[in-house]
Structures are given as C-alpha cells and as structure tokens.
N, C-alpha and C positions, 0 to 999 in steps of 0.2 A: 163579223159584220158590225158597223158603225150603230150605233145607236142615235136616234134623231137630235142629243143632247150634243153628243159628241159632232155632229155634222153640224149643226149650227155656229158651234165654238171654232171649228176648221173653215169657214164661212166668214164669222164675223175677223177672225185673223188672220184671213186673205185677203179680208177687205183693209183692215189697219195696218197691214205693212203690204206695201206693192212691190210687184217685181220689177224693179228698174235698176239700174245702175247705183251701187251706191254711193249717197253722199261724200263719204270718207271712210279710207281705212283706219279706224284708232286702236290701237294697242292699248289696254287697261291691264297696269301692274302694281297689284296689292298684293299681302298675303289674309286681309281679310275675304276668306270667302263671302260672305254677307256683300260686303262691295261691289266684290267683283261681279258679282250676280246680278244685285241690283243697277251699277254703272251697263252692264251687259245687257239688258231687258231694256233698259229707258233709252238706249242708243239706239240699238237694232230697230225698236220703235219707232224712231225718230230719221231711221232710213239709213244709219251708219253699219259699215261692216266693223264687228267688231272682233279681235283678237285678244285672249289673255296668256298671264304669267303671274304665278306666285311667288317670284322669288327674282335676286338679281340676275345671276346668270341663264334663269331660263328667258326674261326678258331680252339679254340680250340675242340668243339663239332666236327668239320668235321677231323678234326685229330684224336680224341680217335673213328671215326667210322671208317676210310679209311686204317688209321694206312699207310700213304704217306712215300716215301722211300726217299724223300726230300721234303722239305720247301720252297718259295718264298716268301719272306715276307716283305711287306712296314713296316717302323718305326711307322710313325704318320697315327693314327687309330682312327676311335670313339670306347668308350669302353674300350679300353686297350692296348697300345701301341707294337711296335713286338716285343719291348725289352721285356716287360713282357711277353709275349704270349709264347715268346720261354724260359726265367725260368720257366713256368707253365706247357710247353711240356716236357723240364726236370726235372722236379720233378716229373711228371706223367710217367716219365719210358720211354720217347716216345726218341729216341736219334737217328731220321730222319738230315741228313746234313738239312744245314739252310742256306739261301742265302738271304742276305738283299739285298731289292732293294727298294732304299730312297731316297729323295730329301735332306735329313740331312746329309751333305758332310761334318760335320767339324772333324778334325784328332779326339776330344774326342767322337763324335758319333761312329766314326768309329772305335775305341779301344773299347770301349764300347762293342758293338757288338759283337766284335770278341771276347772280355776279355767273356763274360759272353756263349760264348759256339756257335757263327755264325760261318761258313765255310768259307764261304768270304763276302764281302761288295763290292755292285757296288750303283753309285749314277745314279741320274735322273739329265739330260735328258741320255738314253741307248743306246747302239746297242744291238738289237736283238739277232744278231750272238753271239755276248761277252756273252750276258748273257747265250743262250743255250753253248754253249762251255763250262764257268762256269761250269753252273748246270752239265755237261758232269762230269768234274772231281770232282766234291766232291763226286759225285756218284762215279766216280770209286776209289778213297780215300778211300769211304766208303766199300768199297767190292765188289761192285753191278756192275756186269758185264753189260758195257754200249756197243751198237754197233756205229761203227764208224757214221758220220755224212752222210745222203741222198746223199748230194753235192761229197762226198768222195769215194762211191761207184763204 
C-alpha cells in the first residue's frame, strides 16, 4: 500500500507531465550516463518522448527502430563516433535534425559536424534551457510543429 508521501509525489507527477501526444520523438546518444539521464528527465518533462543509446552502433539500431524526429548526439563514442553515426543515419534514409552535443569545441569539429549534415553544434559543459530551445528549432526548421515552452505557457 502507497504511503500518503508516496501518493502525493504520483499526484504532483501526474500533474507535471500530462498524457497527451508527445511533443517529439528525440533520440539522445551519449555514453555519459549522467547525460543521458539528465537530457532524459528534462525532456520527458518538457513533453518529449524520449529514446536512448550508449554507444554508435546501438544508436543506430534504436534510430532504424524509433525512426526519432530528432537526434542528440555526443561526438566521442565507443564503437563509432557521432560523426559517423549520423553519415550512417543518412545514407540509411533517416534525415531526423541532428544536434551535437560535445566536449570537442574546436572550430574544425564544429564545421565538421555541421559540413557533413548536423543542425547545430552545442559544446560541453551546457545549459539545459539552450539546449531544449535548440532542439525546439531544428524541429521547427524541420517542419515539426513544436508547442511553445512549459515556462512560456
């Protein structure tokens, strides 16, 4: 049986994410767990379905199953780095916006990225906000009718 603490907590997080259709499917691939948790928590918040991978090749496997309407993507990966992963989503037809998010700040990473088919490039250490904002507009770039931000409401 629930304790009155525990029914409150199931209560006020029924109230802060609603059942509706979500926002967007985004795919977040780090192999920082820390990240990936916290990218995980602040979206699903924010109304987005979210999907993870630790690694290149499971990203790709979870993208040809999800078919994500955007990408969150670390550079340095075991396996296969996000520069490859994301030539391997586009050759496979998959042409989801792409948002690097990297500790590899230098001006040739960052052309890189963008030269080979990324939407934008944000470095590590982040904000939060910047990066759902971000992801906001490549989605709307992309077509994808995005709803204004929680805070904005």
């Amino acid at each position: 049986m629930a304790t009155e603490w525990e029914e409150i907590v199931h209560m006020a997080m029924a109230a802060a994410i609603p059942e509706s259709v979500p926002e967007a499917r985004v795919l977040v691939v780090d192999d920082e767990t820390n990240i990936v948790e916290l990218l995980s928590v602040s979206l699903k918040f924010q109304g987005f379905e979210v999907h993870t991978a630790s690694s290149g090749p499971a990203a790709l496997d979870k993208a040809r199953e999800v078919r994500p309407d955007a990408v969150i993507l670390d550079v340095m990966m075991p396996g296969m780095d996000g520069f490859g992963v994301l030539r391997r989503l586009r050759a496979d037809g998959i042409d989801s916006p792409a948002l690097f998010l990297t500790a590899r700040d230098s001006l040739q990473d960052k052309i890189a990225g963008l030269t080979l088919g990324g939407d934008d490039y944000v470095t590590k250490p982040f904000s939060l906000e910047e990066v759902v904002a971000r992801l906001r507009v490549i989605l709307r770039r992309s077509g994808r009718d995005v709803e204004e931000p929680r805070s904005a409401r």
